[in-house]
PyMOL Python script that loads the backbone (N, CA, C, O; Angstrom):
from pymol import cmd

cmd.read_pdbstr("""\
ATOM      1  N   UNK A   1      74.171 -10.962 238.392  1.00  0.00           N
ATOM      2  CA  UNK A   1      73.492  -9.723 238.652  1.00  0.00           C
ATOM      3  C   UNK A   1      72.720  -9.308 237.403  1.00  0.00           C
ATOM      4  O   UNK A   1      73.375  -9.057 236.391  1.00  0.00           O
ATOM      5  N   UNK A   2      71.713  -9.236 237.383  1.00  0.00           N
ATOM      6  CA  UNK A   2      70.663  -8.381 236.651  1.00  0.00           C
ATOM      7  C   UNK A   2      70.818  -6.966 236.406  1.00  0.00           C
ATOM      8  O   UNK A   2      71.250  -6.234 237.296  1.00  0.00           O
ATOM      9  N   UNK A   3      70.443  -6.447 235.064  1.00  0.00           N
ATOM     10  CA  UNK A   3      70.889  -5.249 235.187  1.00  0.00           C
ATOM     11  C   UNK A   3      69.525  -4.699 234.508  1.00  0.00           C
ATOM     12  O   UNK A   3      68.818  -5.246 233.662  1.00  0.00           O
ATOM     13  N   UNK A   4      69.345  -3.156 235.290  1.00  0.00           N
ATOM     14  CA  UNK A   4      68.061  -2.453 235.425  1.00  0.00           C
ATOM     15  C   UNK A   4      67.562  -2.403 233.497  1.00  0.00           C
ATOM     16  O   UNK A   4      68.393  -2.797 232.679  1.00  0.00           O
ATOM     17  N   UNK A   5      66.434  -1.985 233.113  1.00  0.00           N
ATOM     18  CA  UNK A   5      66.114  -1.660 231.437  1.00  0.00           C
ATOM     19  C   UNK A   5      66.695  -0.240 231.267  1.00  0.00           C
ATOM     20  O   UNK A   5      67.415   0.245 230.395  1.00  0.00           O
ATOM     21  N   UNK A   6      66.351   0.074 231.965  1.00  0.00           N
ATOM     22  CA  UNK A   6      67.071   2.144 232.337  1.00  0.00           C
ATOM     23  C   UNK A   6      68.879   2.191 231.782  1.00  0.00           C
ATOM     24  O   UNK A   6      69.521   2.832 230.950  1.00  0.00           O
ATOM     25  N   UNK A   7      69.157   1.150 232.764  1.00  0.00           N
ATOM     26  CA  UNK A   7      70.773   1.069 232.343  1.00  0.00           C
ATOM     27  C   UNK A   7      71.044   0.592 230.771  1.00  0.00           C
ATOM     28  O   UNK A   7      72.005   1.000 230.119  1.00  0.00           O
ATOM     29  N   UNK A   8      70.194  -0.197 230.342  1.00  0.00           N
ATOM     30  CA  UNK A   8      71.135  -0.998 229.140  1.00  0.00           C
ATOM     31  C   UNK A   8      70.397   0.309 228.232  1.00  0.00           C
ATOM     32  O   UNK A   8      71.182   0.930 227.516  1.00  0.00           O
ATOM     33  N   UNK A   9      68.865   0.781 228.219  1.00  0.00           N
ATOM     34  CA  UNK A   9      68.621   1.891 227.225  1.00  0.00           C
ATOM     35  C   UNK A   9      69.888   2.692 227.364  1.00  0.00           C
ATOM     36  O   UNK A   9      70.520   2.587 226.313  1.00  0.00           O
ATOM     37  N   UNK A  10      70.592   3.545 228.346  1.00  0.00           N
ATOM     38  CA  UNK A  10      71.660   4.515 228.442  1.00  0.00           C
ATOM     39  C   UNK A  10      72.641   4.023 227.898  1.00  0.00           C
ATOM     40  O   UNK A  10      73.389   4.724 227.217  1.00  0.00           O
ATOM     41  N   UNK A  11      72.867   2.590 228.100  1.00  0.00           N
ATOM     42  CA  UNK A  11      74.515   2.046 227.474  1.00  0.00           C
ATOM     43  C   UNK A  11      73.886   1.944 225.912  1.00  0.00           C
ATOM     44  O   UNK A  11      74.633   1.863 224.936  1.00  0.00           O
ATOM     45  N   UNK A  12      72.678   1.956 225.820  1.00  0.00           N
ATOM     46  CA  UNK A  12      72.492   1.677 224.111  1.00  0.00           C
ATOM     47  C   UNK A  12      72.731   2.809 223.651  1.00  0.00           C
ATOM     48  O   UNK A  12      73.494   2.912 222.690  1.00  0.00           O
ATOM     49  N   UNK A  13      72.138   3.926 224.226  1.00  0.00           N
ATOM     50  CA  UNK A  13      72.000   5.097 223.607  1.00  0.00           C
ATOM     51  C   UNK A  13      73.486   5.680 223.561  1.00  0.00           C
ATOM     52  O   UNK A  13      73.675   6.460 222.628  1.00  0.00           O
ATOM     53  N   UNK A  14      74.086   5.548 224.026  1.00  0.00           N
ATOM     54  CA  UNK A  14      75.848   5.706 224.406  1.00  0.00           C
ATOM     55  C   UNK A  14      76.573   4.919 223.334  1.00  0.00           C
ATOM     56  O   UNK A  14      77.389   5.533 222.646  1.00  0.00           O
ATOM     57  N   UNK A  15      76.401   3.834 223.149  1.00  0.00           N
ATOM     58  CA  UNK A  15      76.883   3.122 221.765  1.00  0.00           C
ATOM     59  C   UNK A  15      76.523   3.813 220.347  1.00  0.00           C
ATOM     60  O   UNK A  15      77.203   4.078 219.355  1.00  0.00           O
ATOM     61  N   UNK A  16      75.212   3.983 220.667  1.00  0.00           N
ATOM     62  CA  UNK A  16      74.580   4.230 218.800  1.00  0.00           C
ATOM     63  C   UNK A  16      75.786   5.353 218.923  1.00  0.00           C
ATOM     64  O   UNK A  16      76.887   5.193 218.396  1.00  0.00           O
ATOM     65  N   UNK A  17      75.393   6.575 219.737  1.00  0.00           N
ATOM     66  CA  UNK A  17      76.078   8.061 219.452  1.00  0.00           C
ATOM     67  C   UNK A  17      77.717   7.534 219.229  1.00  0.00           C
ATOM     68  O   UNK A  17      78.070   7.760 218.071  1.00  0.00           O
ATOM     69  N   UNK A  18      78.564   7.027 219.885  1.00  0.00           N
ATOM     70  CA  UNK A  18      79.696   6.148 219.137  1.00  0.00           C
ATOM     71  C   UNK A  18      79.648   5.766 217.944  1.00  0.00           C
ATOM     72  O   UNK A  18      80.598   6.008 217.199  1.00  0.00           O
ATOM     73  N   UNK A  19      78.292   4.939 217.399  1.00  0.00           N
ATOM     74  CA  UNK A  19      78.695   3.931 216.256  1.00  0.00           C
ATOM     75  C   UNK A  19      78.246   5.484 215.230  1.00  0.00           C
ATOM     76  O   UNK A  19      78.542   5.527 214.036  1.00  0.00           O
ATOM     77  N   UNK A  20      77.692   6.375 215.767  1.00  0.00           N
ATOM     78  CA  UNK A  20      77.215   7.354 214.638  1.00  0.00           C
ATOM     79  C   UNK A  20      78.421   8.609 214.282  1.00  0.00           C
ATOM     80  O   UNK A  20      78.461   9.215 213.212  1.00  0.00           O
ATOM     81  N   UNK A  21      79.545   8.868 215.656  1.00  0.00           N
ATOM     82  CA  UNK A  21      80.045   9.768 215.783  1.00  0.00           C
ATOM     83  C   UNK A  21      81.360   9.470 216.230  1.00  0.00           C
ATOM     84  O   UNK A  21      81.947  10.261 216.967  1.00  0.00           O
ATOM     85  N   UNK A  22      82.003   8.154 215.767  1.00  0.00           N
ATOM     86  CA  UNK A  22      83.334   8.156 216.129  1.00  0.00           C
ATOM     87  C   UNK A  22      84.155   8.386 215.092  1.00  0.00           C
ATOM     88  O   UNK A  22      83.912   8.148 213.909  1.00  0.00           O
ATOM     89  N   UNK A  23      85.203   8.886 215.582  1.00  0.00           N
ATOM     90  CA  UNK A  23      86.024   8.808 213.809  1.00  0.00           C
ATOM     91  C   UNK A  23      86.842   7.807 212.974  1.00  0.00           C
ATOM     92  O   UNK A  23      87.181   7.948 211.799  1.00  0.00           O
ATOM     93  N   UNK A  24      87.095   6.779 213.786  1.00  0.00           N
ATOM     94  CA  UNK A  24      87.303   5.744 213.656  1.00  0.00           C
ATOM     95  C   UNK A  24      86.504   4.403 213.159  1.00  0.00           C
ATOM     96  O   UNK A  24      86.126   3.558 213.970  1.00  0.00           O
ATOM     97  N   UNK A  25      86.367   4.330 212.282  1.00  0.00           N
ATOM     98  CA  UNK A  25      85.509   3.659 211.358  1.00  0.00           C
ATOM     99  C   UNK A  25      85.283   1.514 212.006  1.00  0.00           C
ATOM    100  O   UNK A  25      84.372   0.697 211.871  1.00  0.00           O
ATOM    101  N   UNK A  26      86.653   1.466 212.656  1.00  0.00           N
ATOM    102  CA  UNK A  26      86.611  -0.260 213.247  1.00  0.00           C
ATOM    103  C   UNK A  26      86.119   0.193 214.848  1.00  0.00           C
ATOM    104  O   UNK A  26      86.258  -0.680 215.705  1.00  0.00           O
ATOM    105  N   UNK A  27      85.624   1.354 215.223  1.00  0.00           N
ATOM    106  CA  UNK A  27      85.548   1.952 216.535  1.00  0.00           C
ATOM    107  C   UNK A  27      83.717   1.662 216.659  1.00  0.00           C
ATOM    108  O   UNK A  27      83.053   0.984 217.444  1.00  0.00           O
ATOM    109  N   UNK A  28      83.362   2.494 215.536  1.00  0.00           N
ATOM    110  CA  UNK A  28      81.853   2.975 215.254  1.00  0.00           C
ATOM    111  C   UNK A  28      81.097   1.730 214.815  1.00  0.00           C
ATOM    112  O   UNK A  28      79.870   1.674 214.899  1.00  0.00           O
ATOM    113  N   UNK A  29      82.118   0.360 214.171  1.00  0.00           N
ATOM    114  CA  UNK A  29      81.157  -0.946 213.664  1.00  0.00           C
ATOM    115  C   UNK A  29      81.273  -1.681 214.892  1.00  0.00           C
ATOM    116  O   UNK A  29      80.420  -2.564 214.973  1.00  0.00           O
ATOM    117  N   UNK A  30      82.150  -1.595 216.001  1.00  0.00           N
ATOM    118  CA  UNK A  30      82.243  -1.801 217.571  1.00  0.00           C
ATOM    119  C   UNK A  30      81.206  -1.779 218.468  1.00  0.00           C
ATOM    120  O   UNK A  30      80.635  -2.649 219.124  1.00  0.00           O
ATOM    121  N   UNK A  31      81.043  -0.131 218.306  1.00  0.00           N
ATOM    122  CA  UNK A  31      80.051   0.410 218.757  1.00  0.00           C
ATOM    123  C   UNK A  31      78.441   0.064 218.635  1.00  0.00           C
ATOM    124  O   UNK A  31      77.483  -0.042 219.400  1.00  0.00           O
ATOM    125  N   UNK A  32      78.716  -0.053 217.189  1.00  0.00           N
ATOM    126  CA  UNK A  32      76.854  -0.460 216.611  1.00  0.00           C
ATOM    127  C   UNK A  32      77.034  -1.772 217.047  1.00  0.00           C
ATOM    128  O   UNK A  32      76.123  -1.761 217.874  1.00  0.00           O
ATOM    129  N   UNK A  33      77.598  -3.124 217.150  1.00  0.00           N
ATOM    130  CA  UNK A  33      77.024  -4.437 217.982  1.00  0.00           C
ATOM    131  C   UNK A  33      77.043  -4.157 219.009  1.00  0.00           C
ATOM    132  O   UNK A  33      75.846  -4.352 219.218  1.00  0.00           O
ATOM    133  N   UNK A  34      77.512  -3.743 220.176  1.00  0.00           N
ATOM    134  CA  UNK A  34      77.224  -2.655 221.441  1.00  0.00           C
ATOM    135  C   UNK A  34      75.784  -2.818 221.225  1.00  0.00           C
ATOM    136  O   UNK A  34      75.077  -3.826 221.227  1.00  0.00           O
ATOM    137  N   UNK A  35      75.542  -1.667 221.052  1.00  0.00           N
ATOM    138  CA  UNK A  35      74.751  -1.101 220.841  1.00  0.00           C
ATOM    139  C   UNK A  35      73.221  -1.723 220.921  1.00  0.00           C
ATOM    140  O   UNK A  35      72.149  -1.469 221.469  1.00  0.00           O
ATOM    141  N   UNK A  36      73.943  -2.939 219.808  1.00  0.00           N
ATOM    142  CA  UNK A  36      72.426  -4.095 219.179  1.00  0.00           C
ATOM    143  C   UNK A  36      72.380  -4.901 220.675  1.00  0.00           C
ATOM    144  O   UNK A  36      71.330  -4.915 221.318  1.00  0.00           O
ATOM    145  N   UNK A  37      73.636  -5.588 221.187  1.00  0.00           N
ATOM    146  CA  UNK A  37      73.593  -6.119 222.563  1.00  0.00           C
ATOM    147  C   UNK A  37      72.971  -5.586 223.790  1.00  0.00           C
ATOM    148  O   UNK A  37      72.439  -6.432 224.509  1.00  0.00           O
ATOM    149  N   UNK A  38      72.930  -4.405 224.162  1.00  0.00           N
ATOM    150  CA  UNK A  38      72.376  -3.568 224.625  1.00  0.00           C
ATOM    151  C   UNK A  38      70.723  -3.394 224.778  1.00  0.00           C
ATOM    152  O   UNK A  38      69.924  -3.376 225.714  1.00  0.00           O
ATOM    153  N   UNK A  39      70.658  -3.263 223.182  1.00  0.00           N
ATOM    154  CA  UNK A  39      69.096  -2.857 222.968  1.00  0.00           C
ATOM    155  C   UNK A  39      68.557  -4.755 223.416  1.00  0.00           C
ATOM    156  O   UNK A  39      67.843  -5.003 224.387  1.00  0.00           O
ATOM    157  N   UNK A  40      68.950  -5.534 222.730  1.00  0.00           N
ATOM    158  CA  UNK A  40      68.626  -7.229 223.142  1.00  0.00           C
ATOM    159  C   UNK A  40      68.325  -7.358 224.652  1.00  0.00           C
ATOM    160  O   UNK A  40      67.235  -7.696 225.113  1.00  0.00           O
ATOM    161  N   UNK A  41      69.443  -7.041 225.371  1.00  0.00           N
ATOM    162  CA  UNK A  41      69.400  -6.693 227.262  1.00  0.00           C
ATOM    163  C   UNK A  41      68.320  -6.051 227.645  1.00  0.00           C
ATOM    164  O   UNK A  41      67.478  -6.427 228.461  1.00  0.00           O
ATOM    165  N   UNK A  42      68.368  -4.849 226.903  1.00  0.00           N
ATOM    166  CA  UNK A  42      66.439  -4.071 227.437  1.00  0.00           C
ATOM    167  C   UNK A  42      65.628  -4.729 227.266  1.00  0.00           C
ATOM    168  O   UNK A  42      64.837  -4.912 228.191  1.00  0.00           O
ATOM    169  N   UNK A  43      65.411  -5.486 225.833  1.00  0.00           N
ATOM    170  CA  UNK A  43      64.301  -6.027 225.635  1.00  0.00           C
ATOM    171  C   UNK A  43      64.055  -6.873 227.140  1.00  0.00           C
ATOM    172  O   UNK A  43      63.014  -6.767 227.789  1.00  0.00           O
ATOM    173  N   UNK A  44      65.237  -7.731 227.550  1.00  0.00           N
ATOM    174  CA  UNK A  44      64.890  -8.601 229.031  1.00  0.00           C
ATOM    175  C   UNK A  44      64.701  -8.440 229.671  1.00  0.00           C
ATOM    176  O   UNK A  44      63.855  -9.071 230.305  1.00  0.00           O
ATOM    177  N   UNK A  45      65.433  -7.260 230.163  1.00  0.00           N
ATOM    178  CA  UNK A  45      64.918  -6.411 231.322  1.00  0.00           C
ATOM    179  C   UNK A  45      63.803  -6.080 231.447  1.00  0.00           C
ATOM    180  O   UNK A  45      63.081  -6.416 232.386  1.00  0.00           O
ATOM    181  N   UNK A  46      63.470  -5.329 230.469  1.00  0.00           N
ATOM    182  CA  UNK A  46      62.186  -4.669 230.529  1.00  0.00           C
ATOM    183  C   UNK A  46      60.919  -5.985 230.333  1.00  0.00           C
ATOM    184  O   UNK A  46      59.718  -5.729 230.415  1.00  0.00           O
ATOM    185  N   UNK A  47      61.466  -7.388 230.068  1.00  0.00           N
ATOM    186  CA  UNK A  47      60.280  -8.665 230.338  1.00  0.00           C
ATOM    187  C   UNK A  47      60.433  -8.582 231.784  1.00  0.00           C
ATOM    188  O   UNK A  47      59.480  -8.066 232.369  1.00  0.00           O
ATOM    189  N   UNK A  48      61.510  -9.012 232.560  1.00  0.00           N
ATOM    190  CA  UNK A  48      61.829  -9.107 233.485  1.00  0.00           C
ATOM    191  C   UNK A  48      60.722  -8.361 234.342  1.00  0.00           C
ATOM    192  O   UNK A  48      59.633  -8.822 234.683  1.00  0.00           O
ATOM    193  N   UNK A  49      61.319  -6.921 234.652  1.00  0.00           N
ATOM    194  CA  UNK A  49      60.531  -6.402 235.202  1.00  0.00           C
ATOM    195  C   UNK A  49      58.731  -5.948 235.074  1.00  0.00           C
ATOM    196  O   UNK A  49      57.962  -5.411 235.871  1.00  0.00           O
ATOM    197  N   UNK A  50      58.588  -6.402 233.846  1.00  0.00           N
ATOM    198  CA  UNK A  50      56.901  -6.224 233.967  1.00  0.00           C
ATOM    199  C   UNK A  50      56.648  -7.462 234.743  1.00  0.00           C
ATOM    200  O   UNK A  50      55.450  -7.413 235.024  1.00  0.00           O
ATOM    201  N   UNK A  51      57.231  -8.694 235.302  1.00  0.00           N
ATOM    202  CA  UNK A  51      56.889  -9.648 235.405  1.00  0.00           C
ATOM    203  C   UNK A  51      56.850 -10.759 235.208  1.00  0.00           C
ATOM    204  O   UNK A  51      56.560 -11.629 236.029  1.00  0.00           O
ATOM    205  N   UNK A  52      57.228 -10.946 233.728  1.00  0.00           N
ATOM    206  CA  UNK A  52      57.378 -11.905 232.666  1.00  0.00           C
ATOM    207  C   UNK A  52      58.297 -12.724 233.399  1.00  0.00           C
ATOM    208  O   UNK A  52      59.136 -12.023 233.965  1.00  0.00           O
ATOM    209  N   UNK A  53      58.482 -14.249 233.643  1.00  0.00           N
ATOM    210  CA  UNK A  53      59.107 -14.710 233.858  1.00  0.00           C
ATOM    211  C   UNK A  53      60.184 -16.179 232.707  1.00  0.00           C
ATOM    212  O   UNK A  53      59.807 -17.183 232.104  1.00  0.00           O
ATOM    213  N   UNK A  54      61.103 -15.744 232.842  1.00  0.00           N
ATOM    214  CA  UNK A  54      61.233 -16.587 231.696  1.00  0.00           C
ATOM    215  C   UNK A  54      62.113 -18.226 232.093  1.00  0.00           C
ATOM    216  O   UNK A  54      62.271 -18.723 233.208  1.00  0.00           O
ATOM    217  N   UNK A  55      62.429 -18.605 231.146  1.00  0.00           N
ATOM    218  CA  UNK A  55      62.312 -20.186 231.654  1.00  0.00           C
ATOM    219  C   UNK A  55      63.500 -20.244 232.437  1.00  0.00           C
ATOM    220  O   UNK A  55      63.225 -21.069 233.309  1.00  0.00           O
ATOM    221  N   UNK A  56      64.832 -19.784 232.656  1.00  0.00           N
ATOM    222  CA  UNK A  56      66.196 -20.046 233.215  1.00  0.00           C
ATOM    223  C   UNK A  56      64.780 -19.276 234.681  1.00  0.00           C
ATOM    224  O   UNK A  56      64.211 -20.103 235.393  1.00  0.00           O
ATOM    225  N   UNK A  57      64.605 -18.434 234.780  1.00  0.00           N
ATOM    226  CA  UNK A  57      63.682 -18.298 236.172  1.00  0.00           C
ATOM    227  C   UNK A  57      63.164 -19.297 236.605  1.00  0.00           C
ATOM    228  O   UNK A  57      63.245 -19.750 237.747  1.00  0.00           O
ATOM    229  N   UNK A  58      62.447 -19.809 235.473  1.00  0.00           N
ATOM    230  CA  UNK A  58      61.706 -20.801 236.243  1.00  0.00           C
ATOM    231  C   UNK A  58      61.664 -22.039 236.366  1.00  0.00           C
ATOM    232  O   UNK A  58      60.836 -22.605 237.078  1.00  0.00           O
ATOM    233  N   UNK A  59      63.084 -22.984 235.281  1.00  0.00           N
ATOM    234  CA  UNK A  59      63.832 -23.656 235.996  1.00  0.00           C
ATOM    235  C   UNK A  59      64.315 -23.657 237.233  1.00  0.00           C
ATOM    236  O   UNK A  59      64.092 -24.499 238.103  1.00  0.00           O
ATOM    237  N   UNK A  60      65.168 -22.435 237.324  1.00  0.00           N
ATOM    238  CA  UNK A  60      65.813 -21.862 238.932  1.00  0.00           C
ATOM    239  C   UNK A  60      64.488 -21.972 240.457  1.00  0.00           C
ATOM    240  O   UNK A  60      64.733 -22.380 241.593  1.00  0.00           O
ATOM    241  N   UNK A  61      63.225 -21.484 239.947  1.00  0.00           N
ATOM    242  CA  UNK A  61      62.483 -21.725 240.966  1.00  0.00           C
ATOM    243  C   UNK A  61      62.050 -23.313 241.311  1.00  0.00           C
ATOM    244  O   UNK A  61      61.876 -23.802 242.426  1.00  0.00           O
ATOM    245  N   UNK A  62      61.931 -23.969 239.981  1.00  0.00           N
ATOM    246  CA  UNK A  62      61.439 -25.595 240.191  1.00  0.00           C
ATOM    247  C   UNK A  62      62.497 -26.435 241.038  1.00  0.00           C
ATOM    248  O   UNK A  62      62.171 -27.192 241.953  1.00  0.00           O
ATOM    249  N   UNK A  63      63.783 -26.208 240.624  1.00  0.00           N
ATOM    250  CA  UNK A  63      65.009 -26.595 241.401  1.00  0.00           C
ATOM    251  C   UNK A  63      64.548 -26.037 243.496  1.00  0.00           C
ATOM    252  O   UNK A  63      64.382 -26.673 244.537  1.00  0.00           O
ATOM    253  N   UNK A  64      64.531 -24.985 243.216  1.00  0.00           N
ATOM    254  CA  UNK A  64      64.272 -24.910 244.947  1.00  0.00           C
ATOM    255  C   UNK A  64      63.128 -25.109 245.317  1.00  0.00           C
ATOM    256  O   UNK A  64      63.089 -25.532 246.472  1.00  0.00           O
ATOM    257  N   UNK A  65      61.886 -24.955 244.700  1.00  0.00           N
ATOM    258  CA  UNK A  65      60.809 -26.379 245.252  1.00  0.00           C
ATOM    259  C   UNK A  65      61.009 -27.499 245.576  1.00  0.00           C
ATOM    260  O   UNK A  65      60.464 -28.106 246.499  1.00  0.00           O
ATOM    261  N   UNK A  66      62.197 -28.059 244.494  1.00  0.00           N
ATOM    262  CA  UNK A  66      62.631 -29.490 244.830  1.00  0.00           C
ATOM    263  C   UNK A  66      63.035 -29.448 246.425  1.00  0.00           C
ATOM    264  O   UNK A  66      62.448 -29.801 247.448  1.00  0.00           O
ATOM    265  N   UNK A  67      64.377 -28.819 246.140  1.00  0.00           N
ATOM    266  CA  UNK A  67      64.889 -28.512 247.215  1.00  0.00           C
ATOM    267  C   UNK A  67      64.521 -28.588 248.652  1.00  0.00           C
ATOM    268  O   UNK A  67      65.189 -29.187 249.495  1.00  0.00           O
ATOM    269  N   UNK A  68      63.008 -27.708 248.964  1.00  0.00           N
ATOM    270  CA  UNK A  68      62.351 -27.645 249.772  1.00  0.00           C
ATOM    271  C   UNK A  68      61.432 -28.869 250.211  1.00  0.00           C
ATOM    272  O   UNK A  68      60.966 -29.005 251.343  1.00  0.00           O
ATOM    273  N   UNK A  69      61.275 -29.596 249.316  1.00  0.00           N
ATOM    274  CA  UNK A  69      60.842 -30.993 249.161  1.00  0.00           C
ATOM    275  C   UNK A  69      61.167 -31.999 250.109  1.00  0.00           C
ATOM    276  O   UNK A  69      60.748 -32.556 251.123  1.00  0.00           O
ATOM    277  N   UNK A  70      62.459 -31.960 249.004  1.00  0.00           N
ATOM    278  CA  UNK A  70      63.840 -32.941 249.729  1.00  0.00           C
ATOM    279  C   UNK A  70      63.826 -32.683 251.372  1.00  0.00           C
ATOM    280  O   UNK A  70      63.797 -33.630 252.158  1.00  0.00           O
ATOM    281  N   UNK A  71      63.847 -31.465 251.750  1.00  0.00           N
ATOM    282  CA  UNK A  71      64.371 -31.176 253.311  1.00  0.00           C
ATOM    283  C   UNK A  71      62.888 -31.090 254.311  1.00  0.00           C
ATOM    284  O   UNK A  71      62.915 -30.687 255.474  1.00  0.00           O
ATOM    285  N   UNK A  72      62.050 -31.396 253.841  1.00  0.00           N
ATOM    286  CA  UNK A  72      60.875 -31.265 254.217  1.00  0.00           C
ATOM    287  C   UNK A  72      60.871 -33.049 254.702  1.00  0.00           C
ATOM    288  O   UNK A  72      60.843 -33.442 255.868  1.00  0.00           O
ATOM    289  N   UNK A  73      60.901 -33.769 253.689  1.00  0.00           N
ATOM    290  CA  UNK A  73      60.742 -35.384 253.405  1.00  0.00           C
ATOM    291  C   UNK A  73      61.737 -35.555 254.510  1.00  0.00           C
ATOM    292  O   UNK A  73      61.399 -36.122 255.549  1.00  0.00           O
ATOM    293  N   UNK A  74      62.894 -35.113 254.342  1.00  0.00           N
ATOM    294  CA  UNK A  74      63.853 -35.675 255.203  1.00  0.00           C
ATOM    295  C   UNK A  74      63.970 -35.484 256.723  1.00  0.00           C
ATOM    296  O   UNK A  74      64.506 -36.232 257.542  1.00  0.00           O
ATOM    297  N   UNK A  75      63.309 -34.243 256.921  1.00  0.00           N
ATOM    298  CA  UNK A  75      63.143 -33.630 258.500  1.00  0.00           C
ATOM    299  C   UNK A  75      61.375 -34.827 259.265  1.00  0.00           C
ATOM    300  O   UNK A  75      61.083 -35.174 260.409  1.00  0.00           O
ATOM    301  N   UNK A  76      60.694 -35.049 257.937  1.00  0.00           N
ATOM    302  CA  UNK A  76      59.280 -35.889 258.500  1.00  0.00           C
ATOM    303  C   UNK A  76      60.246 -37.327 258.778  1.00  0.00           C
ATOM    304  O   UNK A  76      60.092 -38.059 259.756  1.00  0.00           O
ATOM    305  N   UNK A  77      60.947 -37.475 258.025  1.00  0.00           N
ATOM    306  CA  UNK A  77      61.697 -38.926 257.860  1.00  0.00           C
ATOM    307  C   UNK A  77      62.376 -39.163 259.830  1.00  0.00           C
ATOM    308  O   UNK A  77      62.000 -39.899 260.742  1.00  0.00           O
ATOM    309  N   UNK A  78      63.384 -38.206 259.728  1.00  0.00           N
ATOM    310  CA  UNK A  78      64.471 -38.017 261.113  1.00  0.00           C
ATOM    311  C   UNK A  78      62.916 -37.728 262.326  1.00  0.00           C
ATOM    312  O   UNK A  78      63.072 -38.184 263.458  1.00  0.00           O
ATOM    313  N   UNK A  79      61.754 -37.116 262.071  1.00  0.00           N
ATOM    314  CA  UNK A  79      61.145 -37.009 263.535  1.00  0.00           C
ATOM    315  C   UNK A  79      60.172 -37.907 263.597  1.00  0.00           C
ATOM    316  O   UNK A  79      59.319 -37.841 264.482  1.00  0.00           O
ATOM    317  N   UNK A  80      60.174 -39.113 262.420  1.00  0.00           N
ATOM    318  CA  UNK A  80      59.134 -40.146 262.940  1.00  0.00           C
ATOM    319  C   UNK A  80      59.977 -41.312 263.136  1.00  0.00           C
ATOM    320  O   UNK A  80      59.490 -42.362 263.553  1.00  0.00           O
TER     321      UNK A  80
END
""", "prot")
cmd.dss("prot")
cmd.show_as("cartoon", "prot")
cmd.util.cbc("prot")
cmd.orient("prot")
């Protein structure tokens, strides 16, 4: 599952205020890689959704071209 740019900005913004405001000092250095993971996720998302397609996509699409190939070849094969 993919997750929206909207969501990971909120979970980022939810971390920093942790890594800035916890009192717990092994809580708040927790928080800030959160945080960095988070902001990394938007960056994709937000490729994602302008469009951008990136290569695990478009591996994943070349695979079911194949796919469609294969069952295409094989259905001309079985009706001639």
């Amino acid at each position: 599952m993919r997750v929206k740019a909207s969501t990971c900005r909120e979970q980022e913004a939810r971390q920093l205020d942790l890594a800035a405001n916890d009192p717990l000092e092994s809580r708040r250095k927790v928080a800030a890689a959160a945080a960095k993971a988070w902001w990394l996720e938007a960056i994709q998302a937000e490729k994602r959704e302008a469009g951008h397609i990136d290569l695990k996509d478009r591996t994943d699409a070349e695979i079911t071209r194949e796919f469609a190939e294969e069952t295409e070849a094989d259905a001309s094969q079985d009706g001639a």
